[in-house]
N, C-alpha and C positions, 0 to 999 in steps of 0.2 A: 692685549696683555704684554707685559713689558718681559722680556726672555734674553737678558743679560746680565742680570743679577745673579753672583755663583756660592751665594749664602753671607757667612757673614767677614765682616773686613776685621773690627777691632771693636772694643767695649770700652769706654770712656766712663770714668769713676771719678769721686772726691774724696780726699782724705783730709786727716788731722796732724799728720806729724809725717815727714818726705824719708826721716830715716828707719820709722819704724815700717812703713808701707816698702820699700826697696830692700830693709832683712827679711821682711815676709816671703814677699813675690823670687827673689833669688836668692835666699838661703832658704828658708820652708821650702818652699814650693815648686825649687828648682829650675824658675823658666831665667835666662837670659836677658838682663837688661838690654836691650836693644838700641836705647836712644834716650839722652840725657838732656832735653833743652825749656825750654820755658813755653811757660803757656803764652800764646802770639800775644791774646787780646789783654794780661795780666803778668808783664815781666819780669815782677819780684817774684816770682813763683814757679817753682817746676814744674814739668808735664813731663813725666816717666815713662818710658815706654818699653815692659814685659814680653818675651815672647821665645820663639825658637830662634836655632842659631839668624838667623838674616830677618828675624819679621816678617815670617812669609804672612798674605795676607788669611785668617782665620786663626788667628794663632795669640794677637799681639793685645794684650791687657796694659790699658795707660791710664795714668793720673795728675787729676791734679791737687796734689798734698797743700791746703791752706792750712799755713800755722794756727792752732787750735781754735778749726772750724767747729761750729756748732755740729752738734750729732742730726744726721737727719732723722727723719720720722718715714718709717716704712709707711706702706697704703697702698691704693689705686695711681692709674696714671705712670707708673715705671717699671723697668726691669725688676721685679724681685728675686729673681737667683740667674746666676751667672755659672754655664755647666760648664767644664773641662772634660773631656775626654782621657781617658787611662786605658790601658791593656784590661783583659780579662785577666782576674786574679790577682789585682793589684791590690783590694780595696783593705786587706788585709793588712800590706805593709802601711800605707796612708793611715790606716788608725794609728795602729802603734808611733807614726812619725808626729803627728797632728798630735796628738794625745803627749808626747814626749816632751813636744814644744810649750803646751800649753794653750793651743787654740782650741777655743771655745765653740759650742754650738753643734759637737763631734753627734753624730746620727746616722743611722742607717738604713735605708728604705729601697724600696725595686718603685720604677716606675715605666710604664710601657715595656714591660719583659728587662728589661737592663737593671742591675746592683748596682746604687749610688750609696754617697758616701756624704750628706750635709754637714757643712761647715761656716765659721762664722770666721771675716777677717778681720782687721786692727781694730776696724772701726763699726764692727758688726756687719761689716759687708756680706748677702748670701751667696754662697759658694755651692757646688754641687758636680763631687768625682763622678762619672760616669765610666761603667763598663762599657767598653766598643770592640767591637767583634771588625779584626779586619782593616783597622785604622794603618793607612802605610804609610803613616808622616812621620819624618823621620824626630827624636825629640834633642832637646838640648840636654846632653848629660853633665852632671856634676855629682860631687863626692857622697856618696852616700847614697843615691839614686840611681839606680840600673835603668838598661834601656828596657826589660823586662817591665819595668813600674810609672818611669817618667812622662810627664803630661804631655800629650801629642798637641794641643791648640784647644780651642773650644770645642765640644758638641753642639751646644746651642745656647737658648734661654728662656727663661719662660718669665712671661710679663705678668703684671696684676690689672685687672679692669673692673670699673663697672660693670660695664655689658661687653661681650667681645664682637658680637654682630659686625660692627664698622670695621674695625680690626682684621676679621677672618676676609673680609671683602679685599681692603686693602694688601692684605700677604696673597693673597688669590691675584689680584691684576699684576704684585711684584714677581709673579711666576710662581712660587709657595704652593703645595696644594696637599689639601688636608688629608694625613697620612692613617688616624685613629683616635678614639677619644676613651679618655678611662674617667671615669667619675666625670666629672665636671671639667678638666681637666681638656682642652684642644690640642691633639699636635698637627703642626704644617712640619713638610719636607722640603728640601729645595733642592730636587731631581739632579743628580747627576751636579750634586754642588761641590765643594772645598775641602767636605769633611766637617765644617761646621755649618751644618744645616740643617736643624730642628729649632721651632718657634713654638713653644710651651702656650699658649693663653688660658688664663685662671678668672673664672669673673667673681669679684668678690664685691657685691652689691652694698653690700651696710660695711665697708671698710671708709675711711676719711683719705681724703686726697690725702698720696704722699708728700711730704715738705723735704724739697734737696737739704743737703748738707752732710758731712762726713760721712761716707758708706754707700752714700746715694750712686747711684749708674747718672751721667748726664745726659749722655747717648749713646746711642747702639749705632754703631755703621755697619754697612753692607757693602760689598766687591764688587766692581765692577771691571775686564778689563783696561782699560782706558778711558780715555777723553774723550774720545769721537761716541762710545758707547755710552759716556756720562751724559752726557749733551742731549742724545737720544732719550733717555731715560728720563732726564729734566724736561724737557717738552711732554712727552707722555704725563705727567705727572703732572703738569699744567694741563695739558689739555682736561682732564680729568676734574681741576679744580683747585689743585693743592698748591698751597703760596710756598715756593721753594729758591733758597736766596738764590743769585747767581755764584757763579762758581770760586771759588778759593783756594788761593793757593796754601796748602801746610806743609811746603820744603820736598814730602816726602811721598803727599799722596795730592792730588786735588778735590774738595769736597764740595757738596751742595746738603743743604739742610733742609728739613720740614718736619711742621706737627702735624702726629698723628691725630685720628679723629679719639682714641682713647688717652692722649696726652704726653705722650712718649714721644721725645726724639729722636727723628730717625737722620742720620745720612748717610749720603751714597758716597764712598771712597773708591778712587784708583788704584789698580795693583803697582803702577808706574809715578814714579821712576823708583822711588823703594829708601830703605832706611841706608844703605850704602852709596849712595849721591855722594856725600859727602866724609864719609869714614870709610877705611876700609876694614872690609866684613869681618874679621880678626881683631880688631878695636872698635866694633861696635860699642856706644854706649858706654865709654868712656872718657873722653872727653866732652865738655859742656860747648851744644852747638847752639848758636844764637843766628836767629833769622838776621839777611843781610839789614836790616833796617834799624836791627838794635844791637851792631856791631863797635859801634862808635862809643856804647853805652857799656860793653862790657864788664871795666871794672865796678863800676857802681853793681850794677846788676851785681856781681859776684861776692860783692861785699853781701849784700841782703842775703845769699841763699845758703841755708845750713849745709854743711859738710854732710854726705850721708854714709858716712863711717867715720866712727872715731878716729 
């Protein structure tokens, strides 16, 4: 069993429009743009990155906004809701602010003893406030949001499956270990994790494979910390069976990828060397950082990418 995974790193998403997805994420919703640069593998295109003041890892919500990407189609095979964590008490203010704005999909339900708060973002993306009892991360504050209210990182997420059988095995060898089940409904814990450490599994047998596209989660990454630990955990994972690429660098963290046996993308991210490499933690996420490789290309690149404020 693999025992340095400390829950989860970051959730990777796709959007339709880069300036309505960054008024959400830091005006709604209050988390801290983090990191402004482009997606490696697709240049013309930004890859956002949400989160508390420095990106600590469990915290940090990113995108990549395709100008007017087709809408995905929810189903099987992906994240279908994306939790945040909130204070007890908050869910109150969250309506009224959610509701003010005009986001859509506003609902209210308890799940495993905790008051959520469902939500729907730009692109129908599923969202879900959680009460958390205890939570000591510290949040990113901005105007109109107390530390009383403001989102501390994720709680967790809860996926959709065919069957989750394969699923529970795999969160079981990543260390995960199954915490209580309500209806149908799995939860995994990840002991003594980050704060973002609940894995939702939902088996929804007669639903249609999910299709990516606007809204969609791309992957789910998990923490690990370091290289040496990453390295570790990719052989384990081989050994096992699972085709997982060799390692990559992304400026910020270093990653390995692999599919799930329920169709989810999973990777494993580094808490090292961190979103302050190369900004410092005070102008996070303010200037446009381009990997050394597509430095030479800047103005072009810049030319293609929408302003994301008027």
């Amino acid at each position: 069993m693999i025992k340095d995974i400390k829950g989860l790193h970051h959730i990777t998403s796709m959007a339709s429009d880069a300036r309505d997805n960054n008024r959400f994420f830091t005006d709604t919703l209050g988390l801290r743009r983090v990191k402004k640069t482009v997606n490696f593998d697709e240049p013309s295109v930004y890859h956002l990155y949400y989160g508390d003041e420095q990106g600590t890892p469990g915290t940090v919500m990113t995108y990549f906004p395709f100008p007017h990407m087709m809408a995905g189609r929810a189903g099987v095979g992906e994240v279908g809701e994306t939790q945040f964590s909130v204070p007890k008490g908050a869910l109150p203010f969250w309506k009224d602010r959610l509701s003010a704005q005009g986001v859509g999909g506003i609902e209210a339900d308890t799940a495993f003893g905790a008051n959520r708060l469902r939500f729907s973002g730009p692109d129908s993306d599923g969202f879900a406030l959680v009460e958390t009892a205890d939570d000591a991360r510290t949040p990113w504050i901005t105007d109109g949001i107390s530390d009383q209210v403001a989102i501390r990182g994720f709680s967790g997420a809860r996926f959709n499956l065919h069957a989750t059988e394969a699923t529970e095995e795999l969160l079981g060898f990543m260390g995960y270990e199954r915490s209580d089940r309500e209806g149908e409904v799995s939860r995994f814990i990840m002991p003594g994790g980050n704060g973002a450490d609940t894995i939702d599994l939902v088996p929804r047998p007669t639903m249609p494979i999910a299709r990516q596209g606007a809204g969609s989660v791309h992957h789910i990454a998990f923490a690990v910390e370091n290289r040496e630990k990453q390295l570790e955990v990719r052989k384990a994972l081989m050994d096992t069976g699972y085709q997982v690429t060799p390692v990559i660098d992304r400026d910020y963290f270093w990653a390995i990828y692999f599919r799930t046996p329920g169709g989810i993308l999973f990777e494993i991210a580094t808490n090292e060397p961190g979103f302050d490499r190369d900004e410092d933690t005070a102008h996070l996420g303010e200037a446009l950082k381009l990997p050394s490789r597509y430095e030479p290309y800047r103005s072009r690149i810049e030319e293609k990418l929408a302003p994301l404020s008027a």
